[in-house]
C-alpha positions, -999 to 999 in steps of 0.1 A, spaced: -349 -195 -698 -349 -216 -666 -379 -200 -644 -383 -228 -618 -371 -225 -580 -353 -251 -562 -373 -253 -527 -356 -235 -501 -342 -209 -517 -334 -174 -505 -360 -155 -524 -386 -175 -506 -381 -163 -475 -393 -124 -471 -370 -98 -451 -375 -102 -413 -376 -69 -401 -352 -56 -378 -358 -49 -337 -357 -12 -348 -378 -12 -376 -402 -33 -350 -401 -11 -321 -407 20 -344 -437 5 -359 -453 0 -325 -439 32 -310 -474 55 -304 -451 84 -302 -431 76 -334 -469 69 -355 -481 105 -339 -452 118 -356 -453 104 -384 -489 110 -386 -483 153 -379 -459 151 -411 -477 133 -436 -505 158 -423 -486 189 -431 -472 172 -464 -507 169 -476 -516 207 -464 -494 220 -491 -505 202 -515 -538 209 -511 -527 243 -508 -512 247 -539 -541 238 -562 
């Protein structure tokens, strides 16, 4: 089995992310959100034990 990379390849570079993905992650609004639902999410859990 051939494991070695030729320089240059694809898989070396990592995913850029897009100009959505970008302007969500430094929306305050969107990570308040975001922040509320993984809040209730971990209420009922909690809840449930």
């Amino acid at each position: 089995m051939n494991t070695l990379r030729k320089a240059y390849e694809q898989s070396y570079y990592p995913p850029v992310p897009t100009r959505l993905t970008r302007r969500f992650r430094t929306n305050l609004i969107w990570q308040f959100i975001r922040f509320i639902i993984i809040n209730i999410k971990m209420l009922r859990m909690v809840r449930k034990h």
